[in-house]
Structure formats: C-alpha cells, structure tokens
N, CA, C and O atoms as CSV, one atom per row, in Angstrom:
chain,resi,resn,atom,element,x,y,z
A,1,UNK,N,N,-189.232,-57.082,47.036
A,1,UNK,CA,C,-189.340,-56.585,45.685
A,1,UNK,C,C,-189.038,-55.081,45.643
A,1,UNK,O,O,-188.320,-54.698,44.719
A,2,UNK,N,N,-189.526,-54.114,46.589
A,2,UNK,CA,C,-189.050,-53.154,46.433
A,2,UNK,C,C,-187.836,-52.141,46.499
A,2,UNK,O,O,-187.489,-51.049,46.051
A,3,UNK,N,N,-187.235,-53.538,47.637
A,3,UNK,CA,C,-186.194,-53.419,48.355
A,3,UNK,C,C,-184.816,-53.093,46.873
A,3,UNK,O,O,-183.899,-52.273,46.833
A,4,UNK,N,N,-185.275,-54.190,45.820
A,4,UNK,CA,C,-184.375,-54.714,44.767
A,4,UNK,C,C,-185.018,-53.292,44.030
A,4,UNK,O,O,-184.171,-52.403,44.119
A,5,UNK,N,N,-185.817,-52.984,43.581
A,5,UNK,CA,C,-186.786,-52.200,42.579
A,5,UNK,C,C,-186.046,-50.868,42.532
A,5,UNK,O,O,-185.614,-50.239,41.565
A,6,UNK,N,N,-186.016,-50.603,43.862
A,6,UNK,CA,C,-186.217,-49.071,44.330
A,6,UNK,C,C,-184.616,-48.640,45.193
A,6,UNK,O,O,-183.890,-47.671,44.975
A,7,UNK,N,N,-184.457,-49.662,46.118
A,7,UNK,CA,C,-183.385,-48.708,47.218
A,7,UNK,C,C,-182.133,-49.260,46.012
A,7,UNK,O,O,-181.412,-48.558,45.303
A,8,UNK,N,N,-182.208,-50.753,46.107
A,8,UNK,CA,C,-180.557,-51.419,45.539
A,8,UNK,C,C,-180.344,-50.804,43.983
A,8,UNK,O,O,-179.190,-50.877,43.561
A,9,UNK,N,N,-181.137,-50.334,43.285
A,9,UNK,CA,C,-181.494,-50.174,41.572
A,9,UNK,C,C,-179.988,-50.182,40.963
A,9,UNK,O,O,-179.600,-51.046,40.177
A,10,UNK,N,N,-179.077,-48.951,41.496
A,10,UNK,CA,C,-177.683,-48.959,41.235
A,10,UNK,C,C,-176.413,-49.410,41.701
A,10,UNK,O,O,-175.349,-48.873,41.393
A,11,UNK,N,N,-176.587,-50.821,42.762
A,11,UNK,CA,C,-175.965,-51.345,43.279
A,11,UNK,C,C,-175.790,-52.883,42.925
A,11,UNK,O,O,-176.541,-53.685,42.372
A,12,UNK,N,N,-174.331,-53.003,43.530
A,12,UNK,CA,C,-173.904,-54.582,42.703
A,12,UNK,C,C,-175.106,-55.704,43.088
A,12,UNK,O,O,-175.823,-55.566,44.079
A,13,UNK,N,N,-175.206,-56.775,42.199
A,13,UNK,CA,C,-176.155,-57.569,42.383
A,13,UNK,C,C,-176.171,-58.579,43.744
A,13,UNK,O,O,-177.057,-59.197,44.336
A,14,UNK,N,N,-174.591,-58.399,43.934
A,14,UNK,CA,C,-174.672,-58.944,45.246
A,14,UNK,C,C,-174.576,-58.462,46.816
A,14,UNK,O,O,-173.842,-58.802,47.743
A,15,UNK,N,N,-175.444,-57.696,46.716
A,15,UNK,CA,C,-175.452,-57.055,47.674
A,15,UNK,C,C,-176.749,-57.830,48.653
A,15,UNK,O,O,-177.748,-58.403,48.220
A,16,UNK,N,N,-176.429,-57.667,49.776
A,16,UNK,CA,C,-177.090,-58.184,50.735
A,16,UNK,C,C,-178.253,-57.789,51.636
A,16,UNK,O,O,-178.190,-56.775,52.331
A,17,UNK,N,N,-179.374,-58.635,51.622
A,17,UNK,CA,C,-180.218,-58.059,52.322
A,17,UNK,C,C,-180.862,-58.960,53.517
A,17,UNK,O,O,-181.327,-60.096,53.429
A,18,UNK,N,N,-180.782,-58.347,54.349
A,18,UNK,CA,C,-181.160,-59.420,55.868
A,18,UNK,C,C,-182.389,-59.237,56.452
A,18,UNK,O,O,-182.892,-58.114,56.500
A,19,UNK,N,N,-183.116,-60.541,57.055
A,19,UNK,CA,C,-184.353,-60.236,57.329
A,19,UNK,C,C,-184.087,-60.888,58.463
A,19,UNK,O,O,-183.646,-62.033,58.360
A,20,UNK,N,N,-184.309,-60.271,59.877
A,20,UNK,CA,C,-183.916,-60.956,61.335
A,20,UNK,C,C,-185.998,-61.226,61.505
A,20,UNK,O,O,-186.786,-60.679,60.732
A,21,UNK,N,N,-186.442,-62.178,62.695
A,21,UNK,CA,C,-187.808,-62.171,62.644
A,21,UNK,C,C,-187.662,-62.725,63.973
A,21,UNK,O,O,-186.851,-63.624,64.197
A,22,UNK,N,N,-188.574,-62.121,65.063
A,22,UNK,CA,C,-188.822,-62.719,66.231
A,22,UNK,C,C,-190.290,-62.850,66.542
A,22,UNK,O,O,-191.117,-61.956,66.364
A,23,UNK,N,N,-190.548,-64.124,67.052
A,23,UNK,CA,C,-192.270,-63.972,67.249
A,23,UNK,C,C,-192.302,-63.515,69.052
A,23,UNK,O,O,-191.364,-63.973,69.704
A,24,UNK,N,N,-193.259,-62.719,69.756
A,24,UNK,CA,C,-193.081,-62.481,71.032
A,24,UNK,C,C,-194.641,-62.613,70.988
A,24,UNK,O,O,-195.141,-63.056,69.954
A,25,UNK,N,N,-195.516,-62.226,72.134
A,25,UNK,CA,C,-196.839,-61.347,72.429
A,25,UNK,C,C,-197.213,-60.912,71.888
A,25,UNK,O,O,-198.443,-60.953,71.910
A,26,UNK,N,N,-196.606,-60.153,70.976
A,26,UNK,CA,C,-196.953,-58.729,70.260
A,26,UNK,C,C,-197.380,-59.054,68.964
A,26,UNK,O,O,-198.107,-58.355,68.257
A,27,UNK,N,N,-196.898,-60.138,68.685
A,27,UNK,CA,C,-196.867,-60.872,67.153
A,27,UNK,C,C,-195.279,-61.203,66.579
A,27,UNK,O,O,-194.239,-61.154,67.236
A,28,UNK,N,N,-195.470,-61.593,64.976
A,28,UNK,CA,C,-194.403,-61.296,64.050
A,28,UNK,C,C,-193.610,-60.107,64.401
A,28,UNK,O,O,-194.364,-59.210,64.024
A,29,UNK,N,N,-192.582,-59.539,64.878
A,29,UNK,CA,C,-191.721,-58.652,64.444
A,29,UNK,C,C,-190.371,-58.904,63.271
A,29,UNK,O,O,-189.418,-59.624,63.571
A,30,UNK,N,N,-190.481,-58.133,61.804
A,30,UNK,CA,C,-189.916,-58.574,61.226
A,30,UNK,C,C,-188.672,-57.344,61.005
A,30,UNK,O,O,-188.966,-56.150,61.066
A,31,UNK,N,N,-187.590,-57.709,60.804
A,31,UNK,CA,C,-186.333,-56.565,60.760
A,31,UNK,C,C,-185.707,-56.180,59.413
A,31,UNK,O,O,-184.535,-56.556,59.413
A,32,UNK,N,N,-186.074,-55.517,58.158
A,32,UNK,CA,C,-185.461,-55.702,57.169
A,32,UNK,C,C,-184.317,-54.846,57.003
A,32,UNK,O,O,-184.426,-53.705,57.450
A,33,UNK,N,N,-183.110,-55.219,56.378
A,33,UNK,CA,C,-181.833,-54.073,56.717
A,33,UNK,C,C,-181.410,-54.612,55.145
A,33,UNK,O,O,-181.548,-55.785,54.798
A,34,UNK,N,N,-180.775,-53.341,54.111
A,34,UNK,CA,C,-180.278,-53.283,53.192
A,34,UNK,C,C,-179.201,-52.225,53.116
A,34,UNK,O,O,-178.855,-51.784,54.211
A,35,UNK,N,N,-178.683,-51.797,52.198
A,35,UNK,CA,C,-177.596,-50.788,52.121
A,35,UNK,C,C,-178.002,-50.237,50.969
A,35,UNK,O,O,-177.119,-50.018,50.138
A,36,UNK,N,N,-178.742,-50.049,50.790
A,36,UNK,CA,C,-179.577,-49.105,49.448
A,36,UNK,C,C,-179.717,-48.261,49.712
A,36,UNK,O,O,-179.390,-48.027,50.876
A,37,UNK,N,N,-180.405,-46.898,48.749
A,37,UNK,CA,C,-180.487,-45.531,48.401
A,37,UNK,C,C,-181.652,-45.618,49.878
A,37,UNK,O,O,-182.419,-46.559,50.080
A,38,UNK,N,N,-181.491,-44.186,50.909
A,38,UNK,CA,C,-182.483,-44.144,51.803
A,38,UNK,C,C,-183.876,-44.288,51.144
A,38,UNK,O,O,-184.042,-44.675,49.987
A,39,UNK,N,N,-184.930,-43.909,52.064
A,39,UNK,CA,C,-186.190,-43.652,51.670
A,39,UNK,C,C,-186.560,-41.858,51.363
A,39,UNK,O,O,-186.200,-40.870,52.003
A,40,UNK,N,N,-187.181,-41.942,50.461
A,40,UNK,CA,C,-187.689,-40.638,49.870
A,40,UNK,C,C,-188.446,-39.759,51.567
A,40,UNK,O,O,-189.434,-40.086,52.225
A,41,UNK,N,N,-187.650,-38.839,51.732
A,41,UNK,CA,C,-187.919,-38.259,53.130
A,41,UNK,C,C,-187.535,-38.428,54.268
A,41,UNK,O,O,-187.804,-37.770,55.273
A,42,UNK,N,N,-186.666,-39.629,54.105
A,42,UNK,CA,C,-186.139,-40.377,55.197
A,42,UNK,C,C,-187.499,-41.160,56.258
A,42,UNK,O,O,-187.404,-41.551,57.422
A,43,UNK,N,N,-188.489,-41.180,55.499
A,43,UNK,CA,C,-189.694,-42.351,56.271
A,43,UNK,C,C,-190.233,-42.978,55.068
A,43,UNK,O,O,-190.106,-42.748,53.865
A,44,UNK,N,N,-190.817,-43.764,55.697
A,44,UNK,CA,C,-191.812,-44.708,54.675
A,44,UNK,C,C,-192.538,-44.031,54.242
A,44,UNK,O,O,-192.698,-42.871,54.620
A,45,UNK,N,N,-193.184,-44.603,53.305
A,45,UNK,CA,C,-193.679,-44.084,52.272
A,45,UNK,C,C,-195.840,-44.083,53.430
A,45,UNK,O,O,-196.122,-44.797,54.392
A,46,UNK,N,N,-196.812,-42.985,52.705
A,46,UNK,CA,C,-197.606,-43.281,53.726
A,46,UNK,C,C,-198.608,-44.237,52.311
A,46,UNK,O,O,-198.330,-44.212,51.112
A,47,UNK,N,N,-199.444,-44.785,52.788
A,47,UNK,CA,C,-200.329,-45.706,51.940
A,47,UNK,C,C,-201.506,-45.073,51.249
A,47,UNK,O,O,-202.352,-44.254,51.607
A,48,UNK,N,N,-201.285,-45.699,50.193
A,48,UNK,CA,C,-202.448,-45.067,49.294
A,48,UNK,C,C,-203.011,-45.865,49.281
A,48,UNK,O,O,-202.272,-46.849,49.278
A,49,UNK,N,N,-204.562,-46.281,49.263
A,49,UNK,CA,C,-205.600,-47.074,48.798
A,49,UNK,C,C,-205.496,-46.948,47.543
A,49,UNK,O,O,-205.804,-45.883,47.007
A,50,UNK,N,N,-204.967,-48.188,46.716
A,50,UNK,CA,C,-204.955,-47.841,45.246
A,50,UNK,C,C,-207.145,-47.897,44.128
A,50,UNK,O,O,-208.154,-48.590,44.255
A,51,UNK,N,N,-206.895,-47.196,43.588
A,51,UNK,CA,C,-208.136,-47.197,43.137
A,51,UNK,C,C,-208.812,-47.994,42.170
A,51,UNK,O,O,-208.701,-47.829,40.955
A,52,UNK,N,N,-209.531,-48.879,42.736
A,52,UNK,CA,C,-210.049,-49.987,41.858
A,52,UNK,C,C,-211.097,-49.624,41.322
A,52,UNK,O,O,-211.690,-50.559,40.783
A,53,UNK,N,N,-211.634,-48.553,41.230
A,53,UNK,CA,C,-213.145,-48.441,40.463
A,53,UNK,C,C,-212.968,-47.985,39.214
A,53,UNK,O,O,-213.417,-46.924,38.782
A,54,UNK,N,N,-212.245,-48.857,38.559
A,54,UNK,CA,C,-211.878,-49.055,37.079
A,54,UNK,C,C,-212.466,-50.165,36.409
A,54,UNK,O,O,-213.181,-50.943,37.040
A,55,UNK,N,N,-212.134,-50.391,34.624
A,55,UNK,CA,C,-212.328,-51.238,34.023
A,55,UNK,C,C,-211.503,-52.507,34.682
A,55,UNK,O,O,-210.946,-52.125,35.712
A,56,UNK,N,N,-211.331,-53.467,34.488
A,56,UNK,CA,C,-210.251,-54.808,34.342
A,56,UNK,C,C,-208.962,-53.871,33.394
A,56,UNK,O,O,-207.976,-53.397,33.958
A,57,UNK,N,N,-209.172,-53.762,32.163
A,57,UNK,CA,C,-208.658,-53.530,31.194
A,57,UNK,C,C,-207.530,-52.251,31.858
A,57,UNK,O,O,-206.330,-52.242,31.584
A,58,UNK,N,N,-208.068,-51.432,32.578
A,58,UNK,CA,C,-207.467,-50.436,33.286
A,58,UNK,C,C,-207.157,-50.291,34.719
A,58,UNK,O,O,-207.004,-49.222,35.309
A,59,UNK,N,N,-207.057,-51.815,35.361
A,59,UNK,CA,C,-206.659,-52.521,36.827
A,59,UNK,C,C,-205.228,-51.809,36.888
A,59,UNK,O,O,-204.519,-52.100,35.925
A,60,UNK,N,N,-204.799,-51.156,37.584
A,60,UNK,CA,C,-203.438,-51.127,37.578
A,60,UNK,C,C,-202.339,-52.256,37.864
A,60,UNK,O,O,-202.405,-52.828,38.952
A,61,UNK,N,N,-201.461,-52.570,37.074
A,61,UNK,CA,C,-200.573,-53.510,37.405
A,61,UNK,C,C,-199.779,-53.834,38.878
A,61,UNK,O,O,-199.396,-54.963,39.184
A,62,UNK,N,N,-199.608,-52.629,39.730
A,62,UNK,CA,C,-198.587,-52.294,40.486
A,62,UNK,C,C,-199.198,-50.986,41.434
A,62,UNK,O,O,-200.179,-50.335,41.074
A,63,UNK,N,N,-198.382,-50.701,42.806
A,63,UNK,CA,C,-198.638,-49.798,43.335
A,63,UNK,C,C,-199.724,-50.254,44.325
A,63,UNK,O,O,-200.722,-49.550,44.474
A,64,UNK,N,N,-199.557,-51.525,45.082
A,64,UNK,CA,C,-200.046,-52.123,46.493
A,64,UNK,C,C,-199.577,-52.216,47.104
A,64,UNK,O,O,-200.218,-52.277,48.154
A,65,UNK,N,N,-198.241,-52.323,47.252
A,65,UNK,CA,C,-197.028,-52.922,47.784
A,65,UNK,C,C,-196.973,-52.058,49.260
A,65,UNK,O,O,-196.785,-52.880,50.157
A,66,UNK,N,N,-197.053,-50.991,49.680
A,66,UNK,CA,C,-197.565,-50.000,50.934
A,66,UNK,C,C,-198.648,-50.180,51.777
A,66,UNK,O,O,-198.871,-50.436,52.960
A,67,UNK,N,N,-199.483,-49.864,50.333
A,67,UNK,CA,C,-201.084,-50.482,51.049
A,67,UNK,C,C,-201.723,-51.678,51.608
A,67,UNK,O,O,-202.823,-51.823,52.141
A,68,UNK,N,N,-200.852,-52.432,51.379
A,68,UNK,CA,C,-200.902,-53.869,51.502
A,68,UNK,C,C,-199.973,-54.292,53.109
A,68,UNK,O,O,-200.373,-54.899,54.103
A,69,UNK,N,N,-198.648,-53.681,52.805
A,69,UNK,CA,C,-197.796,-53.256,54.029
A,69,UNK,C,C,-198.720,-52.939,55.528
A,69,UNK,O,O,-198.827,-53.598,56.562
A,70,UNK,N,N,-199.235,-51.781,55.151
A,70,UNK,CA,C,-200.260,-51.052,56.379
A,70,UNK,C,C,-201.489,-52.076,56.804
A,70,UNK,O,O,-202.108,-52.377,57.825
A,71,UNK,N,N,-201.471,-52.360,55.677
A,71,UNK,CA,C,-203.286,-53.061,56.218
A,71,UNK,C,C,-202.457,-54.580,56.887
A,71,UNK,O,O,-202.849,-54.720,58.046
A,72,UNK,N,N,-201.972,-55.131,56.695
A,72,UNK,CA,C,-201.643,-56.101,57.411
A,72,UNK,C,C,-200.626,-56.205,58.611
A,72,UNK,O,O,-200.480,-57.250,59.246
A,73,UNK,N,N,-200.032,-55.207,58.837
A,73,UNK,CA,C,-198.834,-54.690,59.658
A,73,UNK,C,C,-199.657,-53.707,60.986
A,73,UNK,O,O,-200.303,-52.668,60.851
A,74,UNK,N,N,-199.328,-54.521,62.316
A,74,UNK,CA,C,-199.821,-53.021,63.644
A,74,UNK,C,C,-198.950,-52.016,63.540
A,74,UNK,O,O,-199.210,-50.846,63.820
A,75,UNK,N,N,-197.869,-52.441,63.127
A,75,UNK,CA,C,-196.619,-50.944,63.333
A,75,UNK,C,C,-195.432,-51.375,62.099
A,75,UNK,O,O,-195.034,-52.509,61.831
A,76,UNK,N,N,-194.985,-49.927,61.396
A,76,UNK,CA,C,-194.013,-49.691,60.173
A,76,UNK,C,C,-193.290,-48.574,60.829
A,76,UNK,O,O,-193.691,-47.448,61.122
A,77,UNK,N,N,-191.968,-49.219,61.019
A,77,UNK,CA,C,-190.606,-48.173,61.230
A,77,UNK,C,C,-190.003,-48.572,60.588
A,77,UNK,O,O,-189.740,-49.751,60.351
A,78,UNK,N,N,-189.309,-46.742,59.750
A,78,UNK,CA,C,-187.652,-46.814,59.022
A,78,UNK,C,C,-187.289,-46.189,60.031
A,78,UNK,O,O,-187.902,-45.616,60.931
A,79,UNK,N,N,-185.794,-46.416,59.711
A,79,UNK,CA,C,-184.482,-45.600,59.947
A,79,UNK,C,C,-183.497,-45.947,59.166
A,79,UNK,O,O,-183.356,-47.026,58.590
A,80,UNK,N,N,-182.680,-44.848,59.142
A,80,UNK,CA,C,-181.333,-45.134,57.784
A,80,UNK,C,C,-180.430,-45.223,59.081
A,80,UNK,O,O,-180.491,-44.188,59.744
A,81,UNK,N,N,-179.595,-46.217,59.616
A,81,UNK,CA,C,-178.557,-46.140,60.285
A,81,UNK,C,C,-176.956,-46.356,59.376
A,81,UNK,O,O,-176.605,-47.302,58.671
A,82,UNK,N,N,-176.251,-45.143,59.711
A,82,UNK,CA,C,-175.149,-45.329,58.667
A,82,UNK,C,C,-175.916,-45.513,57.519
A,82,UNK,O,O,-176.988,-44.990,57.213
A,83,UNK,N,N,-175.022,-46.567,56.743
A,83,UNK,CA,C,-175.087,-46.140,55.126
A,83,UNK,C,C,-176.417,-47.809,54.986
A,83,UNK,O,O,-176.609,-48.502,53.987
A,84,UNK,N,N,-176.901,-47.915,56.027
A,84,UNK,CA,C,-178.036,-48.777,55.811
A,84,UNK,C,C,-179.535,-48.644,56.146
A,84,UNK,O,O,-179.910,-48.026,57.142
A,85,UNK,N,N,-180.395,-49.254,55.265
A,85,UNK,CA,C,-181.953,-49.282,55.635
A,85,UNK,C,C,-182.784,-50.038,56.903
A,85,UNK,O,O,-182.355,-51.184,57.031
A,86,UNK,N,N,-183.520,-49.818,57.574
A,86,UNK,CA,C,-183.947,-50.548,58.642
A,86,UNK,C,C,-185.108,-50.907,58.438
A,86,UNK,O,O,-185.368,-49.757,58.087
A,87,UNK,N,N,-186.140,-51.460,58.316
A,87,UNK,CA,C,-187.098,-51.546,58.110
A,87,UNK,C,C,-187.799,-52.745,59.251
A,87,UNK,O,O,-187.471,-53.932,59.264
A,88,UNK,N,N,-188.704,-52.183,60.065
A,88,UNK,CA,C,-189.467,-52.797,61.432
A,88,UNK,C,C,-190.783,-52.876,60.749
A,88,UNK,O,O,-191.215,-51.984,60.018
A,89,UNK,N,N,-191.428,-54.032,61.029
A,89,UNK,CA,C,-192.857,-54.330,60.639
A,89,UNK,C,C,-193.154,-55.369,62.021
A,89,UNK,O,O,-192.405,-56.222,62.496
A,90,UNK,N,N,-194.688,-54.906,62.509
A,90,UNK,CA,C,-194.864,-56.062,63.349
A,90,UNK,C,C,-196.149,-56.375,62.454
A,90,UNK,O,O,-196.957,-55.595,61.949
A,91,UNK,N,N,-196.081,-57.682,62.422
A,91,UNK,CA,C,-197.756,-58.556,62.202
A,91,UNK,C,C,-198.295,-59.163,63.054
A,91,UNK,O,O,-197.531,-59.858,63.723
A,92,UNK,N,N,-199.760,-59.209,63.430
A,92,UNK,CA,C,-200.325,-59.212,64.648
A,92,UNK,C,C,-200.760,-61.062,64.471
A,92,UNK,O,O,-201.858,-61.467,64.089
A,93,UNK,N,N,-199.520,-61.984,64.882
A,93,UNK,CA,C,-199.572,-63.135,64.443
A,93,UNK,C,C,-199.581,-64.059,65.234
A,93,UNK,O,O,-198.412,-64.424,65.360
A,94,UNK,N,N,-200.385,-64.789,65.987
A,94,UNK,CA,C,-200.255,-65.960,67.022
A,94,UNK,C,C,-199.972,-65.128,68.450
A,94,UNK,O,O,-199.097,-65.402,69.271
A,95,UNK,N,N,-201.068,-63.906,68.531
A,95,UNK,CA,C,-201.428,-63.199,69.585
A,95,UNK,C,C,-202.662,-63.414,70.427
A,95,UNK,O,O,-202.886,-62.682,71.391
C-alpha cells in the first residue's frame, strides 16, 4: 500500500513491483523492489507509536503502516539501487 501511495504516486499504473521471499533459520526474509520515488532521506522511515489515547471519534484512520512494520519485523533495510527501491524485512517465522 505504501509502495502504490507514496514511492509509484506519479508513475504509470503498470509498473512493477516484486516481492522475492526466502524462509532460512533466521525466519521470513522478505525482498521488496519497486522503481518509485526513493525514500525521504534515503532510509526508512523510523516508527512512531501512533497515539491512541483518544476518543473513537478521533482514532486516527492511518499512519501504522511503520509501526506495525517494526514491531513485527527483527530487521528493516532500504537501499535505492539505480533507479530502484529495495526493501529487506526479516520476520522471525518458523524459527
């Protein structure tokens, strides 16, 4: 979702995005690669605990998508290689 949201926003609709996945020891390692706009800084973004000590009425819609990333992920690597996104996530899965 963010991938489409954020990097691809001004790019043709068919543009391609690949997800390679190997399970080892280590867990899930998942590989995401796009050709979208880099990341703001050239790294990931770092996680915010979004703040729930609100009404319902004033739940925020959006803005987990990181935090959610981290808490379930042992390790988050970018890199922009060439004119593409890399994105490494391991999940600690059938370890």
């Amino acid at each position: 979702n963010n991938v489409i949201e954020h990097a691809l926003v001004d790019t043709p609709a068919d543009t391609e995005i690949q997800i390679r996945a190997d399970h080892s020891s280590s867990g899930l390692q998942l590989i995401i690669v796009d050709q979208g706009v880099a990341m703001p800084k050239g790294k990931a973004p770092e996680p915010k605990e979004p703040d729930l000590d609100v009404t319902l009425m004033d739940m925020p819609e959006g803005g987990f998508g990181w935090f959610m990333i981290y808490t379930l992920t042992e390790e988050v690597k970018y890199s922009r290689v060439g004119n593409a996104n890399h994105l490494g996530l391991l999940l600690p899965i059938g370890i």
